[in-house]
N, C-alpha and C positions, 0 to 999 in steps of 0.2 A: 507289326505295330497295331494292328485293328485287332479288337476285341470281338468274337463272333458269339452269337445269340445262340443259345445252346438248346437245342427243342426236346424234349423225351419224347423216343421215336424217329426222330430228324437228323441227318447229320449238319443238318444247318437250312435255316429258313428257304433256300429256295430249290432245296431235294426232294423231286416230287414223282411220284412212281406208284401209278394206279388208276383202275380200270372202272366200267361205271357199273360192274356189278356189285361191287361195294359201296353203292350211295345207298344213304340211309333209305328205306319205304317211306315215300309219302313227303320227303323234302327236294326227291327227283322229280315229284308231279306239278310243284309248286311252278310259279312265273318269273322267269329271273329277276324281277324287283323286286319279288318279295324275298327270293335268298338276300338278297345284294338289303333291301333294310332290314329283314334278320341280321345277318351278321355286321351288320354299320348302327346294331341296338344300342353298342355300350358297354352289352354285357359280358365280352368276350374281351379275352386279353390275348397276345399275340402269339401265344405257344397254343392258344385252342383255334386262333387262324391257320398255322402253320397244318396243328391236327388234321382240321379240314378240309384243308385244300391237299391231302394226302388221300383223300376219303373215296376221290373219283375224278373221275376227268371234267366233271360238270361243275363241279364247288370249285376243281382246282382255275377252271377257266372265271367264274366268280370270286377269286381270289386275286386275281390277275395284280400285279406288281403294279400297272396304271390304271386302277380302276377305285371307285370307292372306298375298297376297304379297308386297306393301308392307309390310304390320305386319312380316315377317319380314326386308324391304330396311331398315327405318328401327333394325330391332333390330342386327340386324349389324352394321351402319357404326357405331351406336351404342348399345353395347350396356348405357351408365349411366343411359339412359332409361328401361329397363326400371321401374325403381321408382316413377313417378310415373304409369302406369298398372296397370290392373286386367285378371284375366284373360278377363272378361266386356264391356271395353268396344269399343263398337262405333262407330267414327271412320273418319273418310277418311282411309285410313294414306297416301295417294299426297300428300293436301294436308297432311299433320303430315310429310309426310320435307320437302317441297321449305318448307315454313317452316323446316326446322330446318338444310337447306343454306342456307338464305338466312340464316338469322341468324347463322349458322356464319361467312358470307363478310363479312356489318356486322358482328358484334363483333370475327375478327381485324384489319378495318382499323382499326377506333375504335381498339383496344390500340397496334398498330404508330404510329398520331397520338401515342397519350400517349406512347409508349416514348422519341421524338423530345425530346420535352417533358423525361422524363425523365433522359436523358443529360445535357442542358446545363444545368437547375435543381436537380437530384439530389431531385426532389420531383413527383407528380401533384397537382395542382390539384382542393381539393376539389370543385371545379363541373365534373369530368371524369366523377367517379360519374353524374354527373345525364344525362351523356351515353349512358352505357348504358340507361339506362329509356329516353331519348326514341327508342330507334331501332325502338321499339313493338314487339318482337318477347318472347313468355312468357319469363319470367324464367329459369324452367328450362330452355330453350332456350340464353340466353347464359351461364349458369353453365355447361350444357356443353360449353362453346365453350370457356370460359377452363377448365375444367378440364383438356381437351386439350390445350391450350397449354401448361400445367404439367406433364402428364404427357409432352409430347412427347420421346421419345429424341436429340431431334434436337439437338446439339452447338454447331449457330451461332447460336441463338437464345435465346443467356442473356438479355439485356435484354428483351425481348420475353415469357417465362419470368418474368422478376421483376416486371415490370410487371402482366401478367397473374392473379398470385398476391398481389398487392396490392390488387388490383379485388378479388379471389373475398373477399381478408381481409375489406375493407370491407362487402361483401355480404350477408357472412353475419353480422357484425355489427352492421348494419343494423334485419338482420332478427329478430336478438335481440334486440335491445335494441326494438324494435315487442312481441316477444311477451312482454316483460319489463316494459313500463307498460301492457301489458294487465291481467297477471299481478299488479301492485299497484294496480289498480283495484277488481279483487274486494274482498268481505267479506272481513276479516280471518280469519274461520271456517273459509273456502272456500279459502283459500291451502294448499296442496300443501306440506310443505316439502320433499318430495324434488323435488317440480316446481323450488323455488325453486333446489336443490343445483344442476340439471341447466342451469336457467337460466344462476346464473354459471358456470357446464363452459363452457357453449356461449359465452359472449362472450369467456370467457379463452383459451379456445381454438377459433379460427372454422373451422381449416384441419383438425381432427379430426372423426372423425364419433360425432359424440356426438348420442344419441338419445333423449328420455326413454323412447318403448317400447320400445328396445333393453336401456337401462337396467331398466325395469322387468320383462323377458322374465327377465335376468338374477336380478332378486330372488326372481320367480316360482318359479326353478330352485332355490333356494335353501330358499323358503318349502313347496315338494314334500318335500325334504331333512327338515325342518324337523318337518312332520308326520309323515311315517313314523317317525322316531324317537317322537313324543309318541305315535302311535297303539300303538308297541311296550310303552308304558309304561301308558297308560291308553287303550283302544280306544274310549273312551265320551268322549272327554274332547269339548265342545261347539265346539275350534276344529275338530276335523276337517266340521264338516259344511260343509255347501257356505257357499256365499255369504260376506260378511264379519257377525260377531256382535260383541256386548258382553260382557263376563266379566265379574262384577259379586265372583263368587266368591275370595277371594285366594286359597285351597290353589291353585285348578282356574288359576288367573294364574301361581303359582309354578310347578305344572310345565309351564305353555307357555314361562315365560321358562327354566328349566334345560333344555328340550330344547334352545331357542335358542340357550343358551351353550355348549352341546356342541357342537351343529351348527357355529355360526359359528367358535368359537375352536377347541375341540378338532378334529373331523372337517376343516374348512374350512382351520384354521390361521391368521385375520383374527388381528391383533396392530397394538398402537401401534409406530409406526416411531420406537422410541426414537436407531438409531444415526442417522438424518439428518431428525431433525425438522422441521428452516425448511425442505425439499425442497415449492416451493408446491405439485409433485403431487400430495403429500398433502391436498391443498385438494379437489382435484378427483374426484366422484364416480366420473367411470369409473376414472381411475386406480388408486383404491381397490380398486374390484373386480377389475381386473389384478394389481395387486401385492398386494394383502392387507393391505397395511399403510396407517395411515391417522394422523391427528391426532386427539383428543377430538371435535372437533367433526365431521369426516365420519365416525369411525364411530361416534356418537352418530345421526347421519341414517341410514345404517344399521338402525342397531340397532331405532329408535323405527317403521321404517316397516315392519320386518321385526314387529315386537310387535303392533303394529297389527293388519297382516291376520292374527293371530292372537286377535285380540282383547281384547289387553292393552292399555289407555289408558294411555301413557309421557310426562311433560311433559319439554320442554326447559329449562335450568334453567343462566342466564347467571351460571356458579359462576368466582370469580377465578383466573386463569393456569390454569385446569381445567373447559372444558364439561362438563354432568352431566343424567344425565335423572332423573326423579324418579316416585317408584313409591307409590302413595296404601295405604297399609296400615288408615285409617282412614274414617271418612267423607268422602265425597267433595265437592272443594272447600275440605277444611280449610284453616284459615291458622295452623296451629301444625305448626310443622316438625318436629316429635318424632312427628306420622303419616304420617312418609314414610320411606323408605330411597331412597338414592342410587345409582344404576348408574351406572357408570364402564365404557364401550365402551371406552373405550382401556386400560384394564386388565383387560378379559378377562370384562368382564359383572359386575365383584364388587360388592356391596352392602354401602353404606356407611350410617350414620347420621350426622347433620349434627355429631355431635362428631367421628368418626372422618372427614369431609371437612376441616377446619379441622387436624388433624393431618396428613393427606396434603398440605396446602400449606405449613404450619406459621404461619400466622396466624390469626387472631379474625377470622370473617366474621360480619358485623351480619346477621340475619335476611331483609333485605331481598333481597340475594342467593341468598336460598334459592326467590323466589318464582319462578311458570314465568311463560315469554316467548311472544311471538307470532312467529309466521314471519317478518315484515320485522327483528324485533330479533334473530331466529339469523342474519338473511341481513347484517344491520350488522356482526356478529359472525365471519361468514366472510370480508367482503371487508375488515372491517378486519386481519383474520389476514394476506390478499394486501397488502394497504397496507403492513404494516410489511415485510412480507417485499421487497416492490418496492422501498422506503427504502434496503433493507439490501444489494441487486444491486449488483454490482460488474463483471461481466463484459459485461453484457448496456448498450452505449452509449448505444442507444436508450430505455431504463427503460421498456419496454414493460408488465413487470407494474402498474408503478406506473401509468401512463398509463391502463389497462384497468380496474384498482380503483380509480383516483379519480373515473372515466366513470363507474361502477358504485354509486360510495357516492353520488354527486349527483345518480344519476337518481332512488335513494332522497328523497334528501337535499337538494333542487335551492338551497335556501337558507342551506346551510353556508358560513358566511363562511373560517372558517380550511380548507377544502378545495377555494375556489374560488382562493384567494389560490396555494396552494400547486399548482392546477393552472397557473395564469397563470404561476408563475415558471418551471417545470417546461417548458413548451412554449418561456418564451422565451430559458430556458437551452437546449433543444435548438437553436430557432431555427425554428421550425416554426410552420405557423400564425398567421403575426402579425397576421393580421387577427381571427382568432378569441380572440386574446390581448387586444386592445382590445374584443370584444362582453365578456367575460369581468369582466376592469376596471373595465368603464361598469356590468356587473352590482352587481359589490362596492361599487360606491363609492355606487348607489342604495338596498343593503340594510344599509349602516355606513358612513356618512359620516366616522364618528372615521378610517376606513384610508385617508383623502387621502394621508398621504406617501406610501405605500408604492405608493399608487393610481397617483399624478403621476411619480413614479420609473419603473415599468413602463412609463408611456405615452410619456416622454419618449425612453425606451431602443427602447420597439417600434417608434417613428415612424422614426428611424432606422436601424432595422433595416430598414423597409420601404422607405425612398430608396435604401437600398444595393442591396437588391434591382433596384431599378427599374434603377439604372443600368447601364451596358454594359460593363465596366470587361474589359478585357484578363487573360486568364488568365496566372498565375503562370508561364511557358515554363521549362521545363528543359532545358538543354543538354546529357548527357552528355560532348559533345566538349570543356565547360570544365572539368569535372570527371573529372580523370584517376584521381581513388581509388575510384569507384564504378564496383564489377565487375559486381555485378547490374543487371538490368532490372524495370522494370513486365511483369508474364506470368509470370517462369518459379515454377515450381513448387521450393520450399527445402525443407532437413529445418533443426531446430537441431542444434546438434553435443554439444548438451550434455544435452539432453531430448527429446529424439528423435521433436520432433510436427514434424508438418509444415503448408507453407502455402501462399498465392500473394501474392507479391510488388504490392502495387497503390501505393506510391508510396516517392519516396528524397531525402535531406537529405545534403549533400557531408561533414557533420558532426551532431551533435548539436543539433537544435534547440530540444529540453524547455528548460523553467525550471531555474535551478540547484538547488532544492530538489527536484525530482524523478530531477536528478544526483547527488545526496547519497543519497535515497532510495533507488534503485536502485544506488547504489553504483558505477556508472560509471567512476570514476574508478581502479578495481583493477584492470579491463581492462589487457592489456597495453599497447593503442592509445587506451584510455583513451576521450574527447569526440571529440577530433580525426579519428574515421572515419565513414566512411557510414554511416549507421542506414537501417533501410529500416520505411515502413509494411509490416505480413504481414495476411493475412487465414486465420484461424488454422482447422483440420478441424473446433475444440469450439467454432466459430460467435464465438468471441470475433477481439478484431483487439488486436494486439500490435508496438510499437516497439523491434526488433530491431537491434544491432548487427552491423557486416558481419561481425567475427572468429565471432560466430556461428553465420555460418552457412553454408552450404553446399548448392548447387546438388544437387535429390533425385533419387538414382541410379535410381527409379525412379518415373516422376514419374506422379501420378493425380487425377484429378477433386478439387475442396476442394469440400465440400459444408457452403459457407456460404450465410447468408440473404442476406447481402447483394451474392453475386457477380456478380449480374445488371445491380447499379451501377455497375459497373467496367468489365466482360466482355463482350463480344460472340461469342466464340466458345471452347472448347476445341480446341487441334488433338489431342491426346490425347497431347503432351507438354509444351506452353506455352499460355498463355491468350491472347488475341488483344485489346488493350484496344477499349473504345468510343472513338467517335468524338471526344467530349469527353476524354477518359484522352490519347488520340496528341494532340492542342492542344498538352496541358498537359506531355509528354512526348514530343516528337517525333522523336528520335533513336533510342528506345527500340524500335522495332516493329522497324527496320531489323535495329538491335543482338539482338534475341532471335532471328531468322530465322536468321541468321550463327553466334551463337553455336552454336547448337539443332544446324546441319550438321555443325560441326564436329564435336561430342560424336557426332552420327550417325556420319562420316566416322572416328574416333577405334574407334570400338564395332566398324565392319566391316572394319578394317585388319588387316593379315595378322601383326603382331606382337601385335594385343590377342587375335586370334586364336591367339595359340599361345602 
C-alpha cells in the first residue's frame, strides 16, 4: 500500500552504510550547528538529505530521523502541516515525511479512480468517501493531499481539481456534523451558543476556515476594546478584573453594556445589513465579524457573548420577525415581562420595553414570546433563517443552502416528518441519491403512516430513476456537421453582447429547446431570430449557469479562466484561450474539439497578420 521514496544510490531513505573517512574535508571540522543550519538552509531537497547522511557516520548522526532536519524537509514540501504540530514536539520527522509522501501518492490515485467515475456518472458515489479512510493513512495527511490538489496552479487537471474539492467538502462536513451531535449531547446548560454559531459556519461552509478559537481570538480583541473604554469611565468597575464575574449590580451592568454599545456600534461600526438582508452571510459568524453587518440574530450572538465575559447575564429571546435579548432590571428569573428591557443588536444595542417591542413590529405579541430560549431553540432559529433563505435560491441549481439546513435542522430534529418529506423531494428532484431517497421514505412512512401517498409516489418515481441509472443507454451524440447554424462550440470562452459577463460554453441545441412557457417568459420570441437559432448552455464567472441565445453572443476578445464550481465537470483542461472538454463532454460532442482547435488558429493567425497589424 505505501508508496516508498526512491533515492539514486539508496535503496530507501533510511539505508545508511558508511564510515567517517568518507566525510567531505572541511565539513567534518565544522560544529554540529553549523552542519544541522547548513543542511536545515532550504536549499537541499530530500534525496540530497538521504545523499548525505550516506556520506559518514557524522552527517548521518546529523541527519538523525528526530532531529532538525526532516522536521525542516517535511515543513518545506509542506508547509500546511505546520498547524497540527507543536513547537516542542519530539517525532520521527524522517517516518512523518515518508507517511505523508505515501499517503500523498494513495490519495492522488484514489481521487484520479473517482474522477473516472466522475466524468461518465457526473456523480461520486457515496461509498468513494469510505475509500479514503480505508487507505489507513492520518486523516490530516490525506486532507493535505486533496488540498494540493485544489490548490494546484496546474491547468490540466480541472476534473481531478473538482473531484478532489468534493472529497475535502464532504470531509470536512463530516467532521462537523460528528462535533455537532456531540455538541447536542451536552447539558442544555453547557451548550456554548457562540460554539453553536460556529458550529453551523463550519457545516454551511466546509471549504472556509472557520474556527471557533479563531473566532473567539477575535472577540477577545474586541472584548480588550471593550474595557479600556469602561476602565476610562469607571477604573473600579468589577468587569475589569481578571477572570470571568457575575454583576448582580444593574448601574455597574448598564455601564458595561454602554461601553459595549460604543465599542461595537460607534468605535467598531457593527450595524444591521438592512440594504441586503436575505444575504445568508449574514447568517454566518465569521462573515459577521468581516463585514460588520449582520441580521438580528447573529448580532444578537455577538452581542450576548461579548456581555457575557463582561459579566452581564443577556437571555435570548425567540421575539417575532425580530431576534432580541433581554436584560433582567428586576429580580432574577422573573416571569413578568415589565422586569426586563429588550436589546435590539441589530439596532445598535437600543433598549426596548416589551410595549415598545410590539410597536417596532407593529403587532400584539402574547407574553409567551417574551420568554428566553435555550441554545438548540436559537440554533432552530438560525438554520430555519438558512431554510427559508435556501427556498427562496434561484441561481444556485444545485439548492445547496437548502440541502445543508435541511441536514442541519434533522440532525436537531431527526423525527420531523414535514422536513424529511421535503428533503426526499429535494434530492429526487435533483436526482441524486436515490438510494438514500428510499432510506429516507421507508423512514417517513414508519414515523406517519397517514403520508402513504406521497410515500408510494416517491418510491415509485425513485425505483425508476434508479433502473435508468443502471442502464447503459447511448449518449445523446451531437453532430455539428448536421447543424449548419451553430457557430460556437463546447470550450470556448463568450462575452454577452448585451451585459457584458462572460462564460464558457459547455453545451448547444440547433434551436430552442425550453418549454413554451419559458419562451413567453423570457420573451424569446422579440429576438430578431427569435426560437429558430442555436442556444447554447454558458457556464456563467457569478458561478450561476445560463441558456443563451447565439445572437447573443459573441466569441470573448480576451478570453480568461471562468472560475465556476462546477468546471471541473465539464473540463479537463484550460489552454489559456479555450477550455478542452472531458472525456464524456467529446462522446457527447464529438466534432466540437476538432472545431475549437481550428477556429482558436484562425483568430490566432487573424491577430498576427500584417493588416490586423497596421
Amino acid at each position: 500500500m505505501a508508496a516508498s521514496i526512491t533515492i539514486a544510490g539508496s535503496s530507501s531513505p533510511g539505508d545508511f552504510s558508511a564510515d567517517d573517512s568518507q566525510c567531505p574535508p572541511g565539513l567534518a571540522q565544522l560544529p554540529g550547528e553549523i552542519v544541522e543550519h547548513i543542511l536545515c538552509s532550504g536549499k537541499l531537497g530530500h534525496k540530497d538529505i538521504v545523499s548525505i547522511s550516506c556520506t559518514c557516520r557524522r552527517l548521518r548522526d546529523a541527519c538523525a530521523g528526530r532531529g532538525k532536519v526532516w522536521r525542516r524537509q517535511l515543513f518545506d514540501r509542506w508547509p500546511s502541516l505546520k498547524k497540527y504540530y507543536g513547537p516542542l514536539d519530539s517525532l520521527d520527522w524522517l517516518e512523518e515525511y515518508k507517511t505523508r509522501y505515501s499517503a500523498g501518492v494513495a490519495t492522488h490515485a484514489t481521487v484520479a479512480s473517482f474522477t473516472k467515475q466522475l466524468v461518465v456518472e457526473h456523480r461520486i458515489p457515496c461509498e468513494s468517501y469510505n475509500d479514503l479512510d480505508s487507505l489507513g493513512y492520518p486523516g490530516h495527511f490525506v486532507e493535505d493531499e486533496l488540498l494540493a490538489i485544489v490548490n494546484s496552479e496546474n491547468r490540466k487537471c480541472l476534473s481531478l481539481k473538482y473531484c478532489a474539492k468534493k472529497l475535502l467538502y464532504f470531509m470536512h462536513q463530516e467532521a462537523t456534523m460528528c462535533r455537532l451531535k456531540d455538541f447536542l449531547q451536552q447539558p442544555v446548560e453547557d451548550q456554548d451558543i457562540l460554539e453553536a454559531a460556529v458550529l453551523i459556519d463550519q457545516y454551511c461552509n466546509p471549504l472556509e476556515d472557520v474556527c471557533l478559537e479563531n473566532i473567539q481570538s477575535q472577540i477577545e480583541n474586541i472584548l480588550i476594546k471593550v474595557k479600556a473604554t469602561l476602565s476610562a469611565r469607571n477604573n473600579r468597575h468589577p468587569s475589569l478584573a481578571g477572570g470571568r464575574c457575575c454583576i448582580e449590580d444593574v448601574d455597574l451592568q448598564q455601564q458595561a453594556l454602554d461601553s459595549l454599545n460604543h465599542v461595537l456600534f460607534v468605535e467598531q461600526m457593527f450595524k444591521g445589513n438592512v440594504s441586503d438582508f436575505y444575504n445568508p452571510l449574514n447568517s454566518y459568524i465569521h462573515q459577521v465579524l468581516i463585514t460588520k453587518t449582520g441580521i438580528p440574530i447573529s448580532l444578537s450572538v455577538l452581542y450576548l457573548t461579548l456581555a457575557s465575559h463582561l459579566g452581564v447575564e443577556l437571555e435570548p429571546v425567540n421575539f417575532p420577525h425580530h431576534f432580541m435579548l433581554r436584560w433582567c432590571q428586576g429580580s432574577p428569573g422573573s416571569s413578568n415581562i415589565s422586569d426586563y428591557l429588550y436589546v435590539d443588536a441589530f439596532g445598535g444595542g437600543r433598549r426596548l420595553t416589551a410595549k415598545e417591542c410590539e410597536c417596532m413590529i407593529g403587532q400584539y405579541v402574547t407574553e409567551e414570546f417574551y420568554a428566553a430560549v435555550n441554545t438548540k431553540e436559537v440554533m432552530q432559529r438560525m438554520v430555519g433563517n438558512l431554510l427559508n433563505l435556501g427556498k427562496r435560491e434561484s441561481k444556485d441549481r444545485s439548492f445547496m443552502l437548502l440541502r445543508v439546513s435541511l441536514e442541519l435542522y434533522l440532525v436537531m430534529y431527526p423525527d420531523s416528518v414535514q422536513h424529511l418529506l421535503l428533503q426526499a423531494r429535494l434530492y429526487f428532484h435533483l436526482g441524486i441519491w436515490p438510494e438514500k431517497v428510499l432510506d429516507i421514505l421507508q423512514n417517513i412512512q414508519a414515523l406517519d403512516p397517514s403520508q402513504h401517498g406521497a410515500v408510494a409516489y416517491l418510491v415509485q418515481h425513485t425505483l425508476v430513476h434508479i433502473e435508468k441509472r443502471k442502464e447503459e443507454n447511448a449518449l445523446d451524440c451531437k453532430l455539428r456537421s448536421n447543424e449548419n447554424q451553430v457557430s460556437y462550440s463546447i470550450g470556448l470562452v463568450v462575452r454577452h453582447k448585451r451585459y457584458d459577463y462572460s462564460g464558457v460554453i459547455f453545451g448547444w441545441d440547433p434551436f430552442c429547446m425550453m418549454p413554451p412557457d419559458w419562451i413567453d417568459n423570457m420573451d424569446i420570441h422579440s429576438l430578431p431570430q427569435g426560437a429558430d437559432q442555436a442556444f447554447y448552455n454558458v457556464l456563467l464567472e457569478d458561478g450561476s449557469c445560463s441558456y443563451v441565445a447565439q445572437e447573443n453572443l459573441e466569441p470573448h476578445p480576451s478570453p480568461k479562466e471562468i472560475r465556476h464550481p462546477e468546471i471541473g465537470l465539464y473540463f479537463s483542461e484550460f489552454t489559456g484561450t479555450y477550455y478542452i472538454a472531458n472525456e464524456n463532454l467529446q462522446l457527447q460532442y464529438p466534432e466540437d474539439t476538432e472545431f475549437s482547435q481550428s477556429f482558436h488558429q484562425t483568430l490566432d493567425e487573424q491577430s498576427h497578420s500584417p493588416q490586423h497589424e497596421s
